[in-house]
NUDRENNU-963047 format. One record per residue (C-alpha): x, y, z; residue in one letter; residue number from 1. Coordinates in Angstrom, 3 decimals, always signed. Layout:
% NUDRENNU-963047
- X Y Z A NUM
...
***
This chain:
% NUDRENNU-963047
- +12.375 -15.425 -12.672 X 1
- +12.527 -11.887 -14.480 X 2
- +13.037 -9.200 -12.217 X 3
- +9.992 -6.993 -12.532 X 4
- +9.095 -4.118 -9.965 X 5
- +6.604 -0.916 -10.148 X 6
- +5.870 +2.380 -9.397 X 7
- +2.729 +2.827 -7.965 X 8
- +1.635 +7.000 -7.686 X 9
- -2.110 +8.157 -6.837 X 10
- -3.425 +10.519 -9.454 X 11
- -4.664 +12.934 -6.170 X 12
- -2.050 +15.452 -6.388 X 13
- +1.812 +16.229 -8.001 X 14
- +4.613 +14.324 -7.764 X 15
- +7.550 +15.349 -5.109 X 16
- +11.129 +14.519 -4.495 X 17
- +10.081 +11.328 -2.908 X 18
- +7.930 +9.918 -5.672 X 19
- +11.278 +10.898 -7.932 X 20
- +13.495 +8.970 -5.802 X 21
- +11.515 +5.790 -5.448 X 22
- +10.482 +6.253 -9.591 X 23
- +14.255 +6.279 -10.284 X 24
- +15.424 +3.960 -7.345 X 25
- +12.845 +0.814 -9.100 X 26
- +13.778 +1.998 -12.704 X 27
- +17.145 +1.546 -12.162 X 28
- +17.341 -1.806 -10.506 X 29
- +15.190 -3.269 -13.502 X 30
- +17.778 -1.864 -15.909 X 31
- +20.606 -3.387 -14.063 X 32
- +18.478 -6.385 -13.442 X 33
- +17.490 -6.588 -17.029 X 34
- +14.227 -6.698 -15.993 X 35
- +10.904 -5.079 -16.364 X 36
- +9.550 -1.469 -14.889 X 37
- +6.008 -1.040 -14.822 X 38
- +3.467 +2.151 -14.202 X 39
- +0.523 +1.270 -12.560 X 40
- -2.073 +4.372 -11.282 X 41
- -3.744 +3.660 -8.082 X 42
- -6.717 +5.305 -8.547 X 43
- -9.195 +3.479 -6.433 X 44
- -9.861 +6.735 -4.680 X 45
- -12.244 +8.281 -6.864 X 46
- -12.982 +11.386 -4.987 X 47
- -9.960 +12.510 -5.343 X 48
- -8.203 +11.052 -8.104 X 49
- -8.130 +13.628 -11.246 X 50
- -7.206 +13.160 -14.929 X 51
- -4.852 +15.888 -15.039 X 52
- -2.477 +14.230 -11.907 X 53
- -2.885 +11.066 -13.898 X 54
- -1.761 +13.169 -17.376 X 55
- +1.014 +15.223 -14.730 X 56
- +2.330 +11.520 -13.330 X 57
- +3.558 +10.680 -17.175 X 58
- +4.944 +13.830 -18.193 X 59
- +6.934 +14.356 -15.312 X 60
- +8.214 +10.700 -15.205 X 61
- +9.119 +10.954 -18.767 X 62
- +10.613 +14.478 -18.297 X 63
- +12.852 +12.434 -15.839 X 64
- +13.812 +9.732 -18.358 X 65
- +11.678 +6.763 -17.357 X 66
- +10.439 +4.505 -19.764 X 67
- +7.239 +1.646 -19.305 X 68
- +5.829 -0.988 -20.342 X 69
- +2.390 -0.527 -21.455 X 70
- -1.192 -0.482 -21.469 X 71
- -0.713 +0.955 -17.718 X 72
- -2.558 -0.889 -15.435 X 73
- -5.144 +1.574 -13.667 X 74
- -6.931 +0.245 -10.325 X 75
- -10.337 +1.753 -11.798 X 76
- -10.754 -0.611 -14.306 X 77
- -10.208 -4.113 -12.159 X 78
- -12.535 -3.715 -9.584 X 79
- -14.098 -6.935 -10.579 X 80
- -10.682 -8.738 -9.555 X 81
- -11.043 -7.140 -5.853 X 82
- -14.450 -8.089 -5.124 X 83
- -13.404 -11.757 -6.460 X 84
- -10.894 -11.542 -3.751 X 85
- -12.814 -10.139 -1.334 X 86
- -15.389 -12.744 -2.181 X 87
- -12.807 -15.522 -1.647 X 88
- -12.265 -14.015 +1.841 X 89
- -16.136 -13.875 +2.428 X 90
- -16.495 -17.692 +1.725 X 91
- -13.560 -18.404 +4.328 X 92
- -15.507 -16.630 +7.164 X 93
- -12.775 -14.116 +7.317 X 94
- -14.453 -10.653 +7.161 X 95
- -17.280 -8.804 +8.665 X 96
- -19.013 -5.643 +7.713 X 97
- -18.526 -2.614 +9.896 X 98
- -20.428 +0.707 +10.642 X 99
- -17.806 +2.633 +12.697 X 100
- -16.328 +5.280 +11.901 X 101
- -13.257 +7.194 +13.169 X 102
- -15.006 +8.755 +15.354 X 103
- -16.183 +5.885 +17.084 X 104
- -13.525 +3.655 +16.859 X 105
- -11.248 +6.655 +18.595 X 106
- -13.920 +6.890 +21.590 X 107
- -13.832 +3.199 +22.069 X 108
- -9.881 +2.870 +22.116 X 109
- -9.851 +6.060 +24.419 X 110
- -12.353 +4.234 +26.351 X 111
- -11.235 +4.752 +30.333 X 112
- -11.111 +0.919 +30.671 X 113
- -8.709 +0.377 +27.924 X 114
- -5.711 +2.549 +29.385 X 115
- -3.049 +4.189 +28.429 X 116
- -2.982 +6.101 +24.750 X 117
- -4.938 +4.474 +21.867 X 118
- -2.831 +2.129 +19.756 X 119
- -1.821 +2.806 +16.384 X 120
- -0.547 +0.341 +13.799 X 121
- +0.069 +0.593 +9.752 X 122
- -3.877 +1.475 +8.951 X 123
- -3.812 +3.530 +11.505 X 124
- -5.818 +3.524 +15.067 X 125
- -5.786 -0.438 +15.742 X 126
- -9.863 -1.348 +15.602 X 127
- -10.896 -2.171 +19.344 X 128
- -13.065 -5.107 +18.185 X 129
- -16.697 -2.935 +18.350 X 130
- -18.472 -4.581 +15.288 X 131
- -16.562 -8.378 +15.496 X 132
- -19.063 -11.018 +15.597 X 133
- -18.780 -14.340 +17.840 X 134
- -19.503 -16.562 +14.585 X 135
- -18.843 -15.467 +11.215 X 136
- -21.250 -13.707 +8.901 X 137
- -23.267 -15.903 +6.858 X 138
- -25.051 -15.340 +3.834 X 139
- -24.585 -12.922 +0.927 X 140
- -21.545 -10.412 +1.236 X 141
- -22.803 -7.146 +1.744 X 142
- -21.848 -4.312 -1.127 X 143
- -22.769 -1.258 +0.920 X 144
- -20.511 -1.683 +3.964 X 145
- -16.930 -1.541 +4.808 X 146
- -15.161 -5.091 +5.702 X 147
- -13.081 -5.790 +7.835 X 148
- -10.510 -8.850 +7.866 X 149
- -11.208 -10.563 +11.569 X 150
- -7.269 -11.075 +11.643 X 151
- -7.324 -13.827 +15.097 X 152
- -9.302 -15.750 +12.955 X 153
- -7.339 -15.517 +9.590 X 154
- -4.879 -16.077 +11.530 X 155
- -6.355 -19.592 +12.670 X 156
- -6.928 -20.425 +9.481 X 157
- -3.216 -19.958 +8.266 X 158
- -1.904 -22.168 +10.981 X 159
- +1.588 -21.259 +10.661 X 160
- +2.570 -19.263 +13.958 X 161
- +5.183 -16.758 +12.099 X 162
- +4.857 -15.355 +8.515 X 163
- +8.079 -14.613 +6.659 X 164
- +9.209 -12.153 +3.592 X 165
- +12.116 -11.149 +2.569 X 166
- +13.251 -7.389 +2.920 X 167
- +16.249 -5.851 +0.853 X 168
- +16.510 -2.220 +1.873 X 169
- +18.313 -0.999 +4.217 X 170
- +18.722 -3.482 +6.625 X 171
- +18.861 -7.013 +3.979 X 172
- +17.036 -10.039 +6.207 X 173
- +14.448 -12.315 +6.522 X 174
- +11.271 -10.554 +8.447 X 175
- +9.439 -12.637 +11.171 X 176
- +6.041 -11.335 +11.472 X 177
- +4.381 -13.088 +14.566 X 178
- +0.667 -13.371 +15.827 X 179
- +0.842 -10.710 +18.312 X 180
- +2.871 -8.577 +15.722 X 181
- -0.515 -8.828 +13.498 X 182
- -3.157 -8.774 +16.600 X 183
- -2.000 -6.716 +19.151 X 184
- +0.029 -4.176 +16.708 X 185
- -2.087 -4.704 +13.498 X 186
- -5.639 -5.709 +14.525 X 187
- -8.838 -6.274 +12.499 X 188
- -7.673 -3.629 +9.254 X 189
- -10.437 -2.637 +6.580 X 190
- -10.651 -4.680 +3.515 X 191
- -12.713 -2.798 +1.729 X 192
- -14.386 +0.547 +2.255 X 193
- -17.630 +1.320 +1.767 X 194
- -16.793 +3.862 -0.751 X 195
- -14.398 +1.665 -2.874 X 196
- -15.291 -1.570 -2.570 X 197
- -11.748 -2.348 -2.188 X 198
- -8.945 -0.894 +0.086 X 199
- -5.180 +0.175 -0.867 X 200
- -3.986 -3.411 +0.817 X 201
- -6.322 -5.087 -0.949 X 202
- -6.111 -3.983 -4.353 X 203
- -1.861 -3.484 -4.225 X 204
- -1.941 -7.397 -3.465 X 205
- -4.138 -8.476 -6.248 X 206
- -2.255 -6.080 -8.406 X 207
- +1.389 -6.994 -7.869 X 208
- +0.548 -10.737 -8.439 X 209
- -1.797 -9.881 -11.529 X 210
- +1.124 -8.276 -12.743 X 211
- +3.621 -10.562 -11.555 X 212
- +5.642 -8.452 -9.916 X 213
- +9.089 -9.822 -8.454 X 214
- +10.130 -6.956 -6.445 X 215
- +8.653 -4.221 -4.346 X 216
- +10.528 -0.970 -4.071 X 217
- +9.199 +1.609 -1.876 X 218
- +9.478 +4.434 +0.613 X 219
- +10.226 +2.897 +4.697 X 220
- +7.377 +4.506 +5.297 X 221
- +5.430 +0.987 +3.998 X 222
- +7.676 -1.525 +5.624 X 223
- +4.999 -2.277 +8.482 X 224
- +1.907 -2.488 +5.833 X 225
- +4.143 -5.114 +4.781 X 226
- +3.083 -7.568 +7.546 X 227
- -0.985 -6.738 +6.224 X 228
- +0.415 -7.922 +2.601 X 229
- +1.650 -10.977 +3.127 X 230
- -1.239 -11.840 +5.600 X 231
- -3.583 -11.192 +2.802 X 232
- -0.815 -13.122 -0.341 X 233
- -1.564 -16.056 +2.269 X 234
- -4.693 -15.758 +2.805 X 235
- -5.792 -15.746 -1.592 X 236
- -2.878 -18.048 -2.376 X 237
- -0.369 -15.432 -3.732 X 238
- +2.989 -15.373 -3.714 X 239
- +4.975 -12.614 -1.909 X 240
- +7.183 -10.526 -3.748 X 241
- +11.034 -9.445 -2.029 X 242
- +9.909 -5.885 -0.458 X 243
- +12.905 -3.221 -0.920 X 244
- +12.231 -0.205 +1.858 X 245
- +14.513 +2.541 +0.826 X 246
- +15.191 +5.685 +2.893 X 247
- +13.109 +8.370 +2.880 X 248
- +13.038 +11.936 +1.479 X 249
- +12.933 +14.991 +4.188 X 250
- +12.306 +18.321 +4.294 X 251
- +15.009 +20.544 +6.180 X 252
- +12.800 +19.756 +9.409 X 253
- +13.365 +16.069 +8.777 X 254
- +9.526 +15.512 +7.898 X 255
- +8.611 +13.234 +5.391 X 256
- +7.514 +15.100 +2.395 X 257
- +3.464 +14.461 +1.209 X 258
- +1.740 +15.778 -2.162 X 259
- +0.656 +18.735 -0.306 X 260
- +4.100 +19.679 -0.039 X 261
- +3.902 +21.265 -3.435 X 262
- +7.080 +23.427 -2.660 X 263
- +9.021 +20.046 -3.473 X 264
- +6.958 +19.300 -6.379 X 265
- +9.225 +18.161 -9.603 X 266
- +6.751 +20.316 -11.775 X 267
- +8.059 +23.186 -9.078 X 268
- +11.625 +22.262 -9.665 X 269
- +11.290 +22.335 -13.743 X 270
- +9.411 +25.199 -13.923 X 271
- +12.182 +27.347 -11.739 X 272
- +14.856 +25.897 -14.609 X 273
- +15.992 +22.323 -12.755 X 274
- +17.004 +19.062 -15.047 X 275
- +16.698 +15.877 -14.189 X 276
- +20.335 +15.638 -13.272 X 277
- +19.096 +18.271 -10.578 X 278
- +16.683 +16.348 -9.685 X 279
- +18.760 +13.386 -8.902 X 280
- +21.478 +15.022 -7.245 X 281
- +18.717 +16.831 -4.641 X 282
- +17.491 +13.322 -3.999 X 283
- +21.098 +12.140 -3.504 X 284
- +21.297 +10.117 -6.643 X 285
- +24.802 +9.778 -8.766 X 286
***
């Protein structure tokens, strides 16, 4: 097996520290790997995505010495491969559309009977169950309305009572992910929304075994999305890759920086006179 990993930016704002760190991290354990790095542009968000962050993401990655295989694989142009996916799902009984939105879904977890805070897992506030049919949909998928995966029954329909993958960051082992880890700390995730026809789990599954992709590095931040990958490899017959969660990269408060932090922007860094040795050395890199 060649060792082949990614770097996966959205073209919705710059790059930062972090994005360097993780670029460089995956780079260099292809080279020493004598494997393959590949670019891939996660633009499923259309609202936001723009052609000059897309244009931004190369220059800056090439300013930093990176080098890619191409064509680069851009989400936009294999939606086709999500809604076969998502129609593979369909057919299994697995999802069910849903009209809520966050409003609702926050009333109904702050709902007096549930107790306590609202739950949160990796897609955020866990879905309290408002839309979940008794049987499963039948008929034609619906285009026009976000799905959700009904995870207890996926579940049933796996079998197996723990999932495993294998995780290489910072703590090397094999994960157990176990049924209540998925419905009591996951819960019924979205699929596909309504405005995408596809979802970021969705479409970074399909991708990574479209492009055969070995080995995921990426921020900590991702390790519990993780457990909603490999669910969903299952599920559509895919393999898993090895996951690789490296550390994160802080501000001087110790929060995690985001593309709004455009203070910590590499463009921000070049333009005050930085190089990339700079830029490695503020990310902690030899």
């Amino acid at each position: 097996m060649i060792f082949t990993t990614r770097f996966a930016p959205s073209p919705t704002g710059p790059l930062h520290l972090g994005h360097a760190y993780s670029a460089l991290m995956a780079h260099e354990m292809a080279r020493a790997a004598r494997g393959r790095f590949l670019l891939r542009i996660e633009d499923i968000d259309q609202s936001r995505a723009r052609p000059e962050w897309e244009a931004r993401i190369y220059d800056d990655l090439r300013w930093l010495g990176l080098d890619w295989e191409t064509p680069v694989r851009r989400q936009s142009e294999h939606l086709d491969a999500y809604r076969q996916a998502l129609e593979t799902l369909w057919s299994l009984g697995l999802l069910y559309p849903c009209g809520c939105n966050r409003r609702d879904i926050l009333a109904a977890a702050s709902a007096p009977q549930e107790g306590g805070e609202p739950a949160v897992g990796p897609d955020g506030l866990i879905y309290p169950g408002t839309c979940r049919p008794r049987t499963p949909p039948s008929g034609q998928m619906p285009v026009d309305q976000a799905l959700r995966l009904d995870m207890r029954r996926a579940l049933g329909h796996l079998g197996a009572r723990t999932l495993e993958f294998e995780e290489t960051g910072q703590t090397p082992r094999k994960v157990s992910i176990t049924h209540d880890d998925l419905i009591n700390d996951t819960g019924d995730i979205v699929i596909a929304r309504r405005d995408m026809g596809t979802s970021y789990h969705l479409s970074v599954v399909v991708d990574d075994a479209a492009q055969g992709i070995s080995h995921v590095v990426r921020g900590q931040d991702l390790f519990d999305a993780t457990r909603i990958h490999v669910v969903l490899q299952r599920l559509l017959g895919l393999p898993s890759p090895v996951y690789h969660h490296h550390r994160l990269i802080r501000d001087a408060a110790g929060k995690r920086l985001a593309k709004r932090d455009d203070a910590r922007a590499i463009a921000t860094y070049r333009d005050q006179g930085d190089t990339p040795a700079d830029i490695r050395r503020r990310v902690g890199l030899p």
